[in-house]
GUKOL-256019 format. One record per residue (C-alpha): residue number from 1; x, y, z. Coordinates in nm, 3 decimals, m for minus. Example, Ala and Ser with C-alpha at 12.3 -4.5 7.8 and 13.67 -1.06 7.14 Angstrom:
% GUKOL-256019
ATOM     n         x         y         z
ATOM     1     1.230    m0.450     0.780
ATOM     2     1.367    m0.106     0.714
END
This chain:
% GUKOL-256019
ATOM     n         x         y         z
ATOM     1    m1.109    m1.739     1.305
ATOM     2    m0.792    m1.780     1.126
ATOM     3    m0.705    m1.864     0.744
ATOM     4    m0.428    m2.088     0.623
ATOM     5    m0.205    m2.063     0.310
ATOM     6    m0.250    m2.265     0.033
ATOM     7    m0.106    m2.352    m0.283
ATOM     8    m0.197    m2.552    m0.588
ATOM     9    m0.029    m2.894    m0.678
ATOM    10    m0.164    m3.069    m0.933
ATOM    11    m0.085    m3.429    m0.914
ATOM    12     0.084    m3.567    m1.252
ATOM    13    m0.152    m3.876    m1.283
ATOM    14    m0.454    m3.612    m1.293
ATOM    15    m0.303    m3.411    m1.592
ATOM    16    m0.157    m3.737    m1.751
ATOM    17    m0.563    m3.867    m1.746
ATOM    18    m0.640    m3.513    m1.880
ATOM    19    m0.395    m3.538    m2.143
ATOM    20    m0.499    m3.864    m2.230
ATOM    21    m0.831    m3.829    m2.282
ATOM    22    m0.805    m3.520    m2.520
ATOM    23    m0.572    m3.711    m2.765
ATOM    24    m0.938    m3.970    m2.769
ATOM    25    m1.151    m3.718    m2.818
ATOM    26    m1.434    m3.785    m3.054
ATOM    27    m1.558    m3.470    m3.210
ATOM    28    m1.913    m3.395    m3.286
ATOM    29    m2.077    m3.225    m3.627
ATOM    30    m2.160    m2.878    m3.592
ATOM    31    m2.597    m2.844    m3.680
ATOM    32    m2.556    m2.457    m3.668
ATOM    33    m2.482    m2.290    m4.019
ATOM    34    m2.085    m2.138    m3.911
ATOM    35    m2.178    m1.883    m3.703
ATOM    36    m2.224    m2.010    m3.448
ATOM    37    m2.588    m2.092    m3.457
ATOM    38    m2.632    m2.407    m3.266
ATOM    39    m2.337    m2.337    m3.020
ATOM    40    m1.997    m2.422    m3.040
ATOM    41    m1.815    m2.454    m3.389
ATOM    42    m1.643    m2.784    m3.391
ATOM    43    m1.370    m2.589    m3.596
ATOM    44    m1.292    m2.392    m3.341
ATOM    45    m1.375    m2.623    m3.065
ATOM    46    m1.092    m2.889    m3.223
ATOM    47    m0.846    m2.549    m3.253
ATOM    48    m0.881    m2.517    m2.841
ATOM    49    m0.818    m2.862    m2.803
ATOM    50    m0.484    m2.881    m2.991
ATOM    51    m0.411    m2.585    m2.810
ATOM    52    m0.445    m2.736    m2.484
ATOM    53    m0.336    m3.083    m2.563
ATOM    54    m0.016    m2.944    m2.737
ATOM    55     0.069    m2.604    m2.652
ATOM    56    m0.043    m2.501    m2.304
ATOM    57     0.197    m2.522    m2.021
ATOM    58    m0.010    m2.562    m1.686
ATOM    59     0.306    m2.567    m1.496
ATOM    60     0.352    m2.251    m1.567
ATOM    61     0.035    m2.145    m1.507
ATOM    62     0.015    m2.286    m1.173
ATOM    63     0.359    m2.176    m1.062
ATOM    64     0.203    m1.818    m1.169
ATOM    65    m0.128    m1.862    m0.963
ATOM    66     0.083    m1.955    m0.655
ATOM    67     0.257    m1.636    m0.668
ATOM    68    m0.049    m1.460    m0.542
ATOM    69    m0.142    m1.526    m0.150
ATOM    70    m0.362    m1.750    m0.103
ATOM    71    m0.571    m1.942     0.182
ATOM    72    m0.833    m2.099     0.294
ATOM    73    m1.058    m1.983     0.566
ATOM    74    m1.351    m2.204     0.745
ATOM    75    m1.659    m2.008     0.724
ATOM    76    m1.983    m2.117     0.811
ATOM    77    m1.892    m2.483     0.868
ATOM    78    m1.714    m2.543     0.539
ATOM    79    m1.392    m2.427     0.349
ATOM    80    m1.358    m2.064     0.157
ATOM    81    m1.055    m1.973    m0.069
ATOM    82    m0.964    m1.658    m0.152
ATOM    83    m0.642    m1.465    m0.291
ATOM    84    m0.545    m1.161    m0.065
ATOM    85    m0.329    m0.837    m0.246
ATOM    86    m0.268    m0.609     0.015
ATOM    87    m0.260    m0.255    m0.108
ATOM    88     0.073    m0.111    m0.205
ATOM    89     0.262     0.197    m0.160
ATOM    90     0.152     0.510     0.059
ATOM    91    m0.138     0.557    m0.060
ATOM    92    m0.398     0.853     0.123
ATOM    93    m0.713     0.651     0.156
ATOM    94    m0.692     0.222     0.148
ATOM    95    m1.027     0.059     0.106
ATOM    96    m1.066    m0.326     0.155
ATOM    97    m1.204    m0.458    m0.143
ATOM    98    m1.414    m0.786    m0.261
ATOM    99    m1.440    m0.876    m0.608
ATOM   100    m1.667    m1.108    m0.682
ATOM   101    m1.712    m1.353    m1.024
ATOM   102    m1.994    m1.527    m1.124
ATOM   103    m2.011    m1.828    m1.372
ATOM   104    m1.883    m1.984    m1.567
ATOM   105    m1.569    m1.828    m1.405
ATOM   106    m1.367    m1.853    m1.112
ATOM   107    m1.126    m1.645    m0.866
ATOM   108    m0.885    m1.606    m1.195
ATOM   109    m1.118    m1.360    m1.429
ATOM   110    m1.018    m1.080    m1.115
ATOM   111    m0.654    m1.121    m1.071
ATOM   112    m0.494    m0.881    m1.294
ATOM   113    m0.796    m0.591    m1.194
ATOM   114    m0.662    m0.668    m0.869
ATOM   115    m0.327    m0.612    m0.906
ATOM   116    m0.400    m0.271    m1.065
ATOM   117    m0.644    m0.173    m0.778
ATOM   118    m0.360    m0.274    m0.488
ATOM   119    m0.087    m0.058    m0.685
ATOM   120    m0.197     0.180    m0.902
ATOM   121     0.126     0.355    m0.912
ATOM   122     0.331     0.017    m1.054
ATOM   123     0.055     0.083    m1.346
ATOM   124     0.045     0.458    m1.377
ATOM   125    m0.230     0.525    m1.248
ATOM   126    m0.333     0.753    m0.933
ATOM   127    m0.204     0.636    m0.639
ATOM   128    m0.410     0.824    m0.366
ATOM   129    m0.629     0.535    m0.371
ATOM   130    m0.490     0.184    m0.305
ATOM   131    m0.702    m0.123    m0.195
ATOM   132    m0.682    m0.378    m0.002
ATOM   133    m0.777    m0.688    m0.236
ATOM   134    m0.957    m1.010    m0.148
ATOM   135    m1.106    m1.228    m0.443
ATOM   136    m1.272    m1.562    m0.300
ATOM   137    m1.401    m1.835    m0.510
ATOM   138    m1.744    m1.838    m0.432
ATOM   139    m1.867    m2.132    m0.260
ATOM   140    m1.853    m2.457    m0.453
ATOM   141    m1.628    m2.288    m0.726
ATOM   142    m1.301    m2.481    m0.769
ATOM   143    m1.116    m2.483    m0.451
ATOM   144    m1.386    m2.370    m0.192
ATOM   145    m1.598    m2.620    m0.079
ATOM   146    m1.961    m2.661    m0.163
ATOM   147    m2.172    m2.591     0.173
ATOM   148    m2.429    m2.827     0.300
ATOM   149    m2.752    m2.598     0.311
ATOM   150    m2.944    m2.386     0.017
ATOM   151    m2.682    m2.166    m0.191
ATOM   152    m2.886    m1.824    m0.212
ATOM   153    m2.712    m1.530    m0.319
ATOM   154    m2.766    m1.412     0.062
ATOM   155    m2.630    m1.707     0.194
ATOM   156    m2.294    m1.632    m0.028
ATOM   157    m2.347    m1.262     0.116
ATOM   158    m2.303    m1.451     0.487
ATOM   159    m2.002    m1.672     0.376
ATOM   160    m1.858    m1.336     0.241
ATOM   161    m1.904    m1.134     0.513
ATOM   162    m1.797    m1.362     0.776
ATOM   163    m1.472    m1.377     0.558
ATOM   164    m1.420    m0.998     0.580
ATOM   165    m1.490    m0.923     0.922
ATOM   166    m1.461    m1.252     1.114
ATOM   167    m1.176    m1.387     0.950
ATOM   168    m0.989    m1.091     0.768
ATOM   169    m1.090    m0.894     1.055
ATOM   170    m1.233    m0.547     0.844
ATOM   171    m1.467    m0.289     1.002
ATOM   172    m1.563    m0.190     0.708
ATOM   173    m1.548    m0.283     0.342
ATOM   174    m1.608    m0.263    m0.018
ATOM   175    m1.765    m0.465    m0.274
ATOM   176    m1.790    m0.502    m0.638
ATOM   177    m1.893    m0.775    m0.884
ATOM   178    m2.133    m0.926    m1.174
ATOM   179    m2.369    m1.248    m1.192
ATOM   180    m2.382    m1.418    m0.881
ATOM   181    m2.118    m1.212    m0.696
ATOM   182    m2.336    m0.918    m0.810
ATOM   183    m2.606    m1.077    m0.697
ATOM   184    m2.429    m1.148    m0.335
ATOM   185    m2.307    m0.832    m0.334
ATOM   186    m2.698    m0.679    m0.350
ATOM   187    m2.748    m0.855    m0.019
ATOM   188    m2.435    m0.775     0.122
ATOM   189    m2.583    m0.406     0.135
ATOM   190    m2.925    m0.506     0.218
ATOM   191    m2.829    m0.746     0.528
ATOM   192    m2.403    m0.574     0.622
ATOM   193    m2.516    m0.212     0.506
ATOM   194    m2.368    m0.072     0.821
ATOM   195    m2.070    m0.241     0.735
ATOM   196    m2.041    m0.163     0.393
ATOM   197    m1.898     0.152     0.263
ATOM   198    m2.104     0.068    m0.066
ATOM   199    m2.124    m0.131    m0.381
ATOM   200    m2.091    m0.135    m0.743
ATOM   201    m2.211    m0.365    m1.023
ATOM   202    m2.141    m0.501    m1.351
ATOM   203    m2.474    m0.592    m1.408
ATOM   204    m2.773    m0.344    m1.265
ATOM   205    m3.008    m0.463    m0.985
ATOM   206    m3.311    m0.526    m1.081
ATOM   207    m3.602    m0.492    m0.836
ATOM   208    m3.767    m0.731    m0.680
ATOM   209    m4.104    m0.563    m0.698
ATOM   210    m4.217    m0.503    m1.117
ATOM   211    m4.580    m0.363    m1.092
ATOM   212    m4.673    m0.028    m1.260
ATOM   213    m4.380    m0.033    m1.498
ATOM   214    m4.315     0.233    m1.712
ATOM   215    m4.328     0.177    m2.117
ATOM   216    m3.946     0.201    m2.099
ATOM   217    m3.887    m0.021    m1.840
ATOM   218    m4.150    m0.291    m1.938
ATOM   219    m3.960    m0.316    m2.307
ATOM   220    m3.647    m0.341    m2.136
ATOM   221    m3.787    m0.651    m1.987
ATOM   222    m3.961    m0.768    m2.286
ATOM   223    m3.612    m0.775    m2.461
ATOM   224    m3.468    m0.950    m2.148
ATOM   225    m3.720    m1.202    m2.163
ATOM   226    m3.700    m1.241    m2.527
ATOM   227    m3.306    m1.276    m2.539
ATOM   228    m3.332    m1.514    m2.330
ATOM   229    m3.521    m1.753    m2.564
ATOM   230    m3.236    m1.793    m2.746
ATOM   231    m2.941    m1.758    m2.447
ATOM   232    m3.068    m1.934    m2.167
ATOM   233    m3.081    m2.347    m2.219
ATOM   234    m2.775    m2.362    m2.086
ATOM   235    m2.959    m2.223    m1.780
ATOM   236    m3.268    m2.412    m1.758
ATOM   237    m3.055    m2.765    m1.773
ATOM   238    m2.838    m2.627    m1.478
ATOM   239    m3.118    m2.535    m1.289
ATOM   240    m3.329    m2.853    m1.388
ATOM   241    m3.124    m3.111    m1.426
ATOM   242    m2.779    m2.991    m1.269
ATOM   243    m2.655    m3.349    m1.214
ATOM   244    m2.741    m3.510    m1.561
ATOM   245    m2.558    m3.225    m1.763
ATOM   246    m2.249    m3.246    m1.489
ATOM   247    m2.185    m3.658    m1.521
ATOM   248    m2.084    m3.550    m1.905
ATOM   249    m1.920    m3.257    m1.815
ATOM   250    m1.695    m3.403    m1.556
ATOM   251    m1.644    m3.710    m1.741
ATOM   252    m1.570    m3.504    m2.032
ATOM   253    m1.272    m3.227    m2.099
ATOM   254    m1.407    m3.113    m2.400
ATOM   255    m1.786    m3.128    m2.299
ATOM   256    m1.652    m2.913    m2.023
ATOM   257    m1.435    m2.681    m2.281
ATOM   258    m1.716    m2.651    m2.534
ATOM   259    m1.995    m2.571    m2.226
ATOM   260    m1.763    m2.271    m2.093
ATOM   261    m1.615    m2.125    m2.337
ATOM   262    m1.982    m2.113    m2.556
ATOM   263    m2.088    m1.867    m2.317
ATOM   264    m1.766    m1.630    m2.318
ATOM   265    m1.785    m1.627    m2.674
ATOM   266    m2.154    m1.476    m2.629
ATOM   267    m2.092    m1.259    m2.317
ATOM   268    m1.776    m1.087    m2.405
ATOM   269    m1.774    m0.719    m2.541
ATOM   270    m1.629    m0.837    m2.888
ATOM   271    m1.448    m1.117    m3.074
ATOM   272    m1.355    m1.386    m2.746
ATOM   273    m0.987    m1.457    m2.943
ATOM   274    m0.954    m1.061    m2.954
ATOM   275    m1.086    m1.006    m2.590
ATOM   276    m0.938    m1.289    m2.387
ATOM   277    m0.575    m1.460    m2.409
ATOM   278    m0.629    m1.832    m2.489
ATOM   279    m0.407    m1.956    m2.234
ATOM   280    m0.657    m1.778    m1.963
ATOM   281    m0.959    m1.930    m2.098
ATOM   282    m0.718    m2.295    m2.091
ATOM   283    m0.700    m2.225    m1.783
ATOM   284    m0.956    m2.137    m1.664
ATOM   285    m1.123    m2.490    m1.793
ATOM   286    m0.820    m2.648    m1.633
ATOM   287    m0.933    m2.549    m1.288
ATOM   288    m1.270    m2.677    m1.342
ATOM   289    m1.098    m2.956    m1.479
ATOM   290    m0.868    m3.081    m1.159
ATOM   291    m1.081    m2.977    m0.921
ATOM   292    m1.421    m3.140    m1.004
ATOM   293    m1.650    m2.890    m0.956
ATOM   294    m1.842    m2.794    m1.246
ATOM   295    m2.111    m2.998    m1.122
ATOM   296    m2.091    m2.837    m0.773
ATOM   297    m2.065    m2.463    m0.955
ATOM   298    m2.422    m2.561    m1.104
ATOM   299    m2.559    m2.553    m0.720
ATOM   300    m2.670    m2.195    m0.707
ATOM   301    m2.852    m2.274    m1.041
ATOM   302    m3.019    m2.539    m0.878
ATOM   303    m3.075    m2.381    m0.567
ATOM   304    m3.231    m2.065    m0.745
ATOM   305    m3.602    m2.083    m0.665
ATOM   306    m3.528    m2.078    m0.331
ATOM   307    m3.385    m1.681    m0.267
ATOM   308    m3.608    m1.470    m0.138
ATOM   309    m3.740    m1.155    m0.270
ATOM   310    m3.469    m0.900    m0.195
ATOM   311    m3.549    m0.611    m0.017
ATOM   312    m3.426    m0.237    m0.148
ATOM   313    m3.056    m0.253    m0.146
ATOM   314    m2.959     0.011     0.142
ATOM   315    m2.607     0.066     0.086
ATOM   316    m2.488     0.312    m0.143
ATOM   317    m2.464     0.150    m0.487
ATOM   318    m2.324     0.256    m0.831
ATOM   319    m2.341     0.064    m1.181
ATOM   320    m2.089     0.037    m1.415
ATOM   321    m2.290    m0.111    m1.674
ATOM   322    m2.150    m0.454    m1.856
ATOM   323    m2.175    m0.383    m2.235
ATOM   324    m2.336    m0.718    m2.301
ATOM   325    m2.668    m0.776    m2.507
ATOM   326    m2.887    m0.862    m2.232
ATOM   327    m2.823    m0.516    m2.015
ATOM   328    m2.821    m0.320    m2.348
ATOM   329    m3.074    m0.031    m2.237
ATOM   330    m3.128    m0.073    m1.862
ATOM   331    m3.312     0.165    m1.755
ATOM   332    m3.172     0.347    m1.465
ATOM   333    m3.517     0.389    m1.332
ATOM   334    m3.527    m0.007    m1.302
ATOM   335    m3.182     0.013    m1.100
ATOM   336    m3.331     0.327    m0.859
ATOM   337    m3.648     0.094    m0.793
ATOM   338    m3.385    m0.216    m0.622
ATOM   339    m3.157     0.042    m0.467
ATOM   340    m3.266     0.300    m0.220
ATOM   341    m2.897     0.477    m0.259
ATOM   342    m2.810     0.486    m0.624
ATOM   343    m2.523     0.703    m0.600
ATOM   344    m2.367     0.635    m1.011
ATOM   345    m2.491     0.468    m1.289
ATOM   346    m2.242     0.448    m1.581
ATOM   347    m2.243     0.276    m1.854
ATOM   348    m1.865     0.099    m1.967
ATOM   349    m1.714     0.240    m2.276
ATOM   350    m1.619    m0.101    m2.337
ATOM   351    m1.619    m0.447    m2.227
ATOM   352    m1.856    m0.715    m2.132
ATOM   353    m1.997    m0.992    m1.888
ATOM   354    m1.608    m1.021    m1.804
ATOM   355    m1.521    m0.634    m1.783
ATOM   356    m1.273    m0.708    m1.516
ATOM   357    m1.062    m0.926    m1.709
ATOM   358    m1.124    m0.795    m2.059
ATOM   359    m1.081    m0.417    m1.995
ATOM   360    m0.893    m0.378    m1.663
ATOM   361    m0.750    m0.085    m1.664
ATOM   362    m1.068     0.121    m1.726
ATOM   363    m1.257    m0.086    m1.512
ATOM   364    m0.974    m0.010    m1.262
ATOM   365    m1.020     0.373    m1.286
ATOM   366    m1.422     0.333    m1.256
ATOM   367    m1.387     0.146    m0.921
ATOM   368    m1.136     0.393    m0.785
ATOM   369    m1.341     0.668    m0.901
ATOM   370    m1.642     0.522    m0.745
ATOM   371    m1.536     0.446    m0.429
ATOM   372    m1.287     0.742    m0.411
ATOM   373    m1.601     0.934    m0.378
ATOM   374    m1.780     0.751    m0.121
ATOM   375    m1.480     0.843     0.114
ATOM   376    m1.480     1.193    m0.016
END
């Protein structure tokens, strides 16, 4: 199988229309009490908009992007993008690498962890470990088409797997990742374990079997359950009624602005304007934006009740624990029930659903530290 380059080229007429229908926007009262209550302030949500409509350069942001390789692969009957940053330097021990996003995100959130993890010496860190970077959008996320069968998380483990060994050509490789590249990557060591050297998650596993739970675990869940009373509409309409919410987010810039960006705001470790440059949230949106596909990023929502109980993850495994509300207090005992190989659990000093992008470099030294150890 073979893979070929490909760059991003925006037509003008499609950022003309995008330009054009911010300057009509018609903004919406907020119901919440200023803190974000009922969602997204309007105050702020206007304050992104001017930003975008006035200020942000997506030239620039695109000529940036095609710096990076990048390429699409077929895999599995349909289209798979992915930026490759081949490990730099002389380093003692190179380990190919996936790093996986979930939603709402894209390919973008992992390119500056990336860099760091390909050549650690051009950021001062140790350079006895280099690796050999691949960060795909996942199937039906912006560039990579949306495949015509079920979107599991093992079915994403296939498309990912065929990328690193049948296309990239890898005997053996790493993964790491949150949400539903976490989730992918879970399968990758339950179905590839003999081809995986191991894994490590943002977000813990969590086993697919819950009976005779201990008092610690079973108010770990209760707390799950119960923040997601308040979190999770934005789920249940995506998994529901995926193509009703998408016809007003595709239709709609600022719909589509407002819908992302309201769950950054809850998922990062911190204040979001603190914790994540504006232009990379504007852009971000922008590739949602030109390439149509918030409605097809909705598919594994949709697709949900249909993945299979997953079996104890066999590869070796580590956590680096997201410090986000919902995994606050994870039991580790939870985490040794869905992996059979728990080699680390750690929780991050600092950074949330978005560690990769919002603390980097320390999420940089836990993967090499992690992995550095599984090759000993």
């Amino acid at each position: 199988m073979t893979a070929e380059p490909f760059r991003i080229d925006v037509p003008d007429s499609v950022l003309d229309d995008l330009r054009e229908r911010l300057a009509r926007t018609r903004y919406a009262p907020s119901l919440g009490d200023g803190t974000r209550s009922g969602g997204m302030d309007a105050a702020e949500l206007r304050g992104l908009v001017e930003a975008w409509a006035n200020d942000y350069d997506w030239r620039a942001e695109e000529a940036r992007l095609n710096s990076y390789d990048q390429y699409l692969a077929e895999v599995n009957g349909h289209r798979l993008h992915y930026v490759r940053i081949p490990a730099a330097g002389s380093a003692d021990t190179r380990i190919p690498l996936l790093l996986l996003h979930g939603w709402p995100s894209a390919y973008t959130e992992y390119l500056p962890l990336g860099e760091r993890l390909a050549n650690p010496a051009a950021f001062g860190s140790d350079a006895r470990v280099a690796f050999d970077v691949v960060i795909p959008s996942l199937p039906g996320f912006v560039f990579s088409d949306l495949p015509d069968r079920s979107l599991t998380r093992q079915a994403i483990a296939d498309d990912l797997h065929e990328l690193m060994t049948g296309v990239l050509g890898y005997d053996r490789y790493a993964a790491f990742g949150g949400d539903i590249g976490g989730g992918a990557a879970t399968w990758l060591g339950v179905d590839h374990a003999d081809r995986l050297i191991g894994v490590q998650l943002l977000h813990a596993p969590f086993p697919s079997d819950t009976s005779d739970l201990s008092d610690e675990e079973q108010t770990f869940l209760d707390a799950v359950d119960e923040y997601d009373e308040d979190d999770g509409g934005y789920s249940e309409i995506m998994g529901t009624r995926p193509d009703t919410i998408a016809a007003a987010l595709n239709d709609s810039p600022v719909g589509l602005l407002a819908w992302i960006v309201d769950k950054w705001q809850d998922w990062v470790d911190g204040d979001l304007e603190r914790v994540i440059d504006r232009d990379t949230l504007l852009t971000l949106v922008t590739l949602y934006w030109v390439t149509d596909s918030i409605g097809s990023s909705f598919r594994q929502y949709f697709d949900y009740p249909q993945n299979t109980p997953r079996p104890p993850i066999a590869a070796p495994v580590g956590v680096y624990l997201s410090r986000e509300p919902v995994m606050d207090g994870f039991p580790r005992s939870l985490a040794e029930r869905a992996a059979a190989d728990l080699r680390e659990f750690e929780v991050a000093p600092a950074g949330g659903h978005f560690a990769g992008l919002e603390r980097p470099e320390q999420t940089a030294d836990a993967i090499r530290r992690y992995f550095g150890s599984l090759l000993g």
